[in-house]
KOLZABA-95687 format. One record per residue (C-alpha): chain; x, y, z; residue number from 1; residue in one letter. Coordinates in pm, whole numbers. Example, Ala and Ser with C-alpha at 12.3 -4.5 7.8 and 13.67 -1.06 7.14 Angstrom:
2
A:1230:-450:780:1:A
A:1367:-106:714:2:S
END
This chain:
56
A:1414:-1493:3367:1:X
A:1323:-1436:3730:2:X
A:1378:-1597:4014:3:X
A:1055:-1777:4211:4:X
A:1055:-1626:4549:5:X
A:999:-1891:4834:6:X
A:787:-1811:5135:7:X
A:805:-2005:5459:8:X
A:443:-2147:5632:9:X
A:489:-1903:5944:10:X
A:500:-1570:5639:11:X
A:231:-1743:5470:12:X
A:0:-1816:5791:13:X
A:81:-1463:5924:14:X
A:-57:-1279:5598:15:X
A:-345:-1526:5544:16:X
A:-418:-1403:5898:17:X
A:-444:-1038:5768:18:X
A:-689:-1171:5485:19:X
A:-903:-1304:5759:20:X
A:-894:-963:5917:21:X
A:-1029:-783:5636:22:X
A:-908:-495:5751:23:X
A:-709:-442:5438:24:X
A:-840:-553:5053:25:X
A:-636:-826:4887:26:X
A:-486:-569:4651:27:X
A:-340:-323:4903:28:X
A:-186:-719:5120:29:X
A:-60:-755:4772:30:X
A:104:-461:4694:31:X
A:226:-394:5038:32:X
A:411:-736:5039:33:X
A:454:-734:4668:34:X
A:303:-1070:4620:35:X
A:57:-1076:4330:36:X
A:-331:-1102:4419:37:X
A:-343:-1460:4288:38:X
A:-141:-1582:4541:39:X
A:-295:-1434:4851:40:X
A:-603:-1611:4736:41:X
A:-458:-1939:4646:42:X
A:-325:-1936:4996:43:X
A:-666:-1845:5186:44:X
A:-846:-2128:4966:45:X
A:-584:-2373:5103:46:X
A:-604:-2227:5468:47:X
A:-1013:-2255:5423:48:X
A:-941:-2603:5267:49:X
A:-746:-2704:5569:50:X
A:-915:-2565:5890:51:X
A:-1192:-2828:5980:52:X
A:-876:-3026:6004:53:X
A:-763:-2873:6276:54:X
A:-1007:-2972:6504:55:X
A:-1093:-3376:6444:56:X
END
């Protein structure tokens, strides 16, 4: 059984960053950070989700 890893916000905001970049494909974020693909786009769903927040 494996251990679930635990990121903080300020690793998850600076790789969702990257996303937005697009200067890299999911897959080669994922594999360079060894998180799996799933998660990078759960993440940018939430950070889509969450941005018109920002600014009310």
């Amino acid at each position: 059984m494996t251990k679930r890893n635990r990121y903080t916000p300020e690793f998850k905001s600076q790789i969702v960053l990257e996303i937005f970049k697009e200067e890299k494909s999911l897959s080669e974020l994922a594999s360079h950070h060894g998180i799996h693909v799933n998660q990078l786009r759960q993440w940018r769903k939430s950070a889509l989700e969450q941005l018109p927040q920002l600014f009310t």
